[in-house]
C-alpha positions in Angstrom: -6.8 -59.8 29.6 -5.8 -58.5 26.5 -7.4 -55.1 24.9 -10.0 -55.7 22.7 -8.4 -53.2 20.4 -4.8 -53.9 18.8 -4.9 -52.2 15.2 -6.7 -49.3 13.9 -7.3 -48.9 10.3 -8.0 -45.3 8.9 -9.7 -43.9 5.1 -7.3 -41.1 3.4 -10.1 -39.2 1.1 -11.5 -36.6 2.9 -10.7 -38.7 6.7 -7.2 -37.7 6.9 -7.1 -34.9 3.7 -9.9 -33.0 1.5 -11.1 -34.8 -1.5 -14.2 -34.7 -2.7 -14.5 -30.8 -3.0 -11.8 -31.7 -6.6 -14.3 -33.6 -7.6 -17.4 -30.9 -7.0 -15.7 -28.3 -8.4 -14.7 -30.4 -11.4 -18.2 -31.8 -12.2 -18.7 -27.5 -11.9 -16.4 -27.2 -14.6 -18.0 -29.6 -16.9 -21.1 -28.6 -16.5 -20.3 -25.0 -18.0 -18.2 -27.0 -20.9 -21.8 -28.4 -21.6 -24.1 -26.4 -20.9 -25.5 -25.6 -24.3 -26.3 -29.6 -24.6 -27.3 -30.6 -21.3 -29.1 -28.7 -18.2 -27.2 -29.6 -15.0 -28.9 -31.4 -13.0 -29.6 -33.7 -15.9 -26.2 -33.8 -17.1 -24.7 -35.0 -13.1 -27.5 -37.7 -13.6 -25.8 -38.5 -16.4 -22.6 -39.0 -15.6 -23.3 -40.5 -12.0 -24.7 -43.3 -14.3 -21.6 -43.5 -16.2 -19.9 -43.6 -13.2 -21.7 -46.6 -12.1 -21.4 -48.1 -15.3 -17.6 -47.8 -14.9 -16.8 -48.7 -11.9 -16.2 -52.5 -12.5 -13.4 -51.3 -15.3 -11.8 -48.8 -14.0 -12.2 -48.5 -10.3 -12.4 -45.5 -8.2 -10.4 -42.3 -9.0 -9.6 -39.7 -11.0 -8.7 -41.3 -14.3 -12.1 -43.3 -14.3 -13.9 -40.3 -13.3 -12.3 -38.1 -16.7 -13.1 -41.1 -18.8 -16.8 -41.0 -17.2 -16.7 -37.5 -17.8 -15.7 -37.8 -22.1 -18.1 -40.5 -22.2 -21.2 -38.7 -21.2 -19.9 -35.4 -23.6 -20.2 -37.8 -26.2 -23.7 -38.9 -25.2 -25.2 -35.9 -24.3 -23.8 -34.1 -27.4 -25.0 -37.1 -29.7 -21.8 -37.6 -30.4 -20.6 -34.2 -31.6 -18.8 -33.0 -28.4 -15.8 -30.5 -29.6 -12.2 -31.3 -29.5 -11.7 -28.4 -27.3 -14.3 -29.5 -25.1 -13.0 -33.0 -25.0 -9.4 -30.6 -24.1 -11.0 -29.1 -21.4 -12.0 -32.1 -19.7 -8.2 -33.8 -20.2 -7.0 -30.5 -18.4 -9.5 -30.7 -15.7 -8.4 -34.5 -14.6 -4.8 -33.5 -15.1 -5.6 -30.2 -12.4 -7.2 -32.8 -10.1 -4.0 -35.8 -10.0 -1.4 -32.8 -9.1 -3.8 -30.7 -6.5 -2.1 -30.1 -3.4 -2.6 -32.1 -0.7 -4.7 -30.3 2.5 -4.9 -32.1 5.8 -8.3 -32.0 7.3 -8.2 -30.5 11.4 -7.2 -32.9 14.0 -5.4 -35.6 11.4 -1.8 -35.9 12.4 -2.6 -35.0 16.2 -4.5 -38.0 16.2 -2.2 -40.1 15.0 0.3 -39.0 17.2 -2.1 -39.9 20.4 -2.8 -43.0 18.7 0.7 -44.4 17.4 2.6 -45.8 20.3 -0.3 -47.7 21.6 -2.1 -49.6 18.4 -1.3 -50.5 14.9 -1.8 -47.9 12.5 -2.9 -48.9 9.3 -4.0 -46.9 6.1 -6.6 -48.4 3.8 -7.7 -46.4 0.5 -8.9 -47.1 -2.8 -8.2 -45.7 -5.8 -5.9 -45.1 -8.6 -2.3 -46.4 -7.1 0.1 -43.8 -8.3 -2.6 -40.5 -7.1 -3.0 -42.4 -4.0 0.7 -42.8 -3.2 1.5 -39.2 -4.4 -1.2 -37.8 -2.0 -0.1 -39.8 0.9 4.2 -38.7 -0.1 2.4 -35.1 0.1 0.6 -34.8 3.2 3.9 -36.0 5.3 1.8 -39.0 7.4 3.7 -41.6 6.0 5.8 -42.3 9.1 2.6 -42.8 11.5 1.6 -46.3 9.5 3.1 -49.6 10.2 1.0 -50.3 6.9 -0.3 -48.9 3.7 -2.9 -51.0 1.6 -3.8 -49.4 -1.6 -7.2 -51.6 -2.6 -9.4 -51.9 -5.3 -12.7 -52.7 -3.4 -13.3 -52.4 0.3 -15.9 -55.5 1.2 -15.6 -57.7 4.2 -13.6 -59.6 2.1 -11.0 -56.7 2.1 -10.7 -56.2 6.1 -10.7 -59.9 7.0 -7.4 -60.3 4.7 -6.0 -57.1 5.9 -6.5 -56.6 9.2 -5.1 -60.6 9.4 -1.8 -59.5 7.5 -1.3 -56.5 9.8 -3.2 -57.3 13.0 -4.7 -59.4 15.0 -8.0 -60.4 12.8 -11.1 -57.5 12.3 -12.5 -58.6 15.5 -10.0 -56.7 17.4 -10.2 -54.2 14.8 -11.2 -50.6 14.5 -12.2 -48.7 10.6 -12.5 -45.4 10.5 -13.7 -43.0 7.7 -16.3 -41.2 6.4 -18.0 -43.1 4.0 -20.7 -45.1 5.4 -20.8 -47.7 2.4 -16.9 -48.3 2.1 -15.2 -48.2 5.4 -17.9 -48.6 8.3 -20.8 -51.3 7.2 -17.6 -53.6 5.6 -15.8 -53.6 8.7 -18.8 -54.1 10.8 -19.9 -57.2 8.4 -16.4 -58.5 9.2 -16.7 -58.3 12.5 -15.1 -55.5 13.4 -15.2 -51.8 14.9 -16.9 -49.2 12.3 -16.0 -45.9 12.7 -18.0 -43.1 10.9 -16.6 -39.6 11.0 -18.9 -37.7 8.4 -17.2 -35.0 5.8 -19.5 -32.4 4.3 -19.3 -33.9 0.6 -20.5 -37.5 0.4 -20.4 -39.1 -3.1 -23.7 -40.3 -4.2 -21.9 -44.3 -5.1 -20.9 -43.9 -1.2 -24.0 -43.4 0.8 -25.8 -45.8 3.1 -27.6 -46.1 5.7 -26.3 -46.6 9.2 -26.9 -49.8 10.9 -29.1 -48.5 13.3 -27.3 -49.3 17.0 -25.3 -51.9 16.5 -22.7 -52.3 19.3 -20.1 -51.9 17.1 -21.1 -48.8 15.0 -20.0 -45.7 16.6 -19.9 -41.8 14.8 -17.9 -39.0 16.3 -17.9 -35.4 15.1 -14.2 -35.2 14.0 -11.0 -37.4 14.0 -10.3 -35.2 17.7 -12.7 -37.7 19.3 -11.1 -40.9 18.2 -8.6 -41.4 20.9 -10.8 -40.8 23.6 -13.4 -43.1 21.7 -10.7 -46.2 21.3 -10.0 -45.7 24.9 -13.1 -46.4 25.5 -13.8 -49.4 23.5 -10.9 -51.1 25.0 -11.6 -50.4 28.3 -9.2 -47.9 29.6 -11.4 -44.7 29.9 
């Protein structure tokens, strides 16, 4: 009989490397560039809306988050925001698209358990040149048969790449830590959703779980992947 599991798909932001934090300490940053025109909390609710209202131009990442973050200077300044300020922001995106890359615990060991035995398979979203530079700097390159850079991730998404570089979704596993993007998707296509949970959770990305669904599983950290594949196909 063969496995039930051939290829394993993983998330890079804040699955295999930190993320999220650039983008705290950045929405830190601006709020002290603005806080003479906008309380805090009132100025994130802000630009979270922005964000939302962005998305369907210019995706996820850093540049669309820097243009999210100019556009709600101008509106909470009534369009008066400085030219220093509108500086500072520039400066902040620029910081964030040449941070170093920092492997969370437990990434590359697990694709080392993993890599002899299934397809490996990245799948981010994002802007295409930060995402490639990350993945160049964080030296994991070598433990993919497959890198797929996409702008959405929907059912849609995993049917057509799990086809291209597996066997189909339903032999499929997805692991990352957004609950939204890389677990209900997968699950909807009839795969294996994976949810390995990261302190910092972007509002856009949060969801509920789908309760106990036989193919939802959460573990506490990428170490508990192997042993948790093992098991799905069988060999534990």
């Amino acid at each position: 009989m063969p496995r039930p599991v051939t290829t394993i798909g993983f998330d890079a932001d804040d699955t295999l490397w930190h993320n999220e934090r650039f983008f705290s300490l950045t929405q830190k940053r601006f709020a002290t560039l603005l806080a003479d025109h906008a309380a805090q909390d009132d100025l994130m609710d802000s630009l979270l809306a922005a964000e939302r209202r962005n998305l369907p131009h210019y995706g996820f990442g850093i540049k669309g988050f820097t243009l999210s973050m100019i556009e709600t200077a101008i509106e909470v300044t009534g369009g008066e925001v400085p030219a220093p300020v509108i500086s500072e922001i520039l400066a902040a995106g620029r910081e964030m698209l040449s941070h170093e890359v920092e492997l969370l615990p437990h990434a590359t060991a697990t694709l080392e358990a993993l890599r002899h035995e299934y397809r490996l398979v990245l799948i981010t979203k994002g802007d295409l040149l930060d995402q490639e530079r990350k993945l160049a700097q964080s030296g994991l390159r070598a433990y993919f048969d497959a890198v797929e850079i996409v702008s959405r991730k929907d059912r849609e998404t995993y049917q057509r790449v799990f086809e291209r570089h597996g066997d189909g979704p339903t032999r499929g596993v997805m692991a990352g830590n957004s609950m939204r993007s890389d677990v209900l998707p997968m699950i909807e296509a009839g795969g294996w959703g994976v949810y390995v949970p990261h302190g910092l959770v972007w509002a856009i990305e949060h969801a509920e779980p789908p309760g106990d669904h036989y193919r939802y599983a959460e573990i506490a950290d990428l170490a508990a992947l192997p042993e948790l594949i093992r098991r799905i196909d069988g060999i534990a």
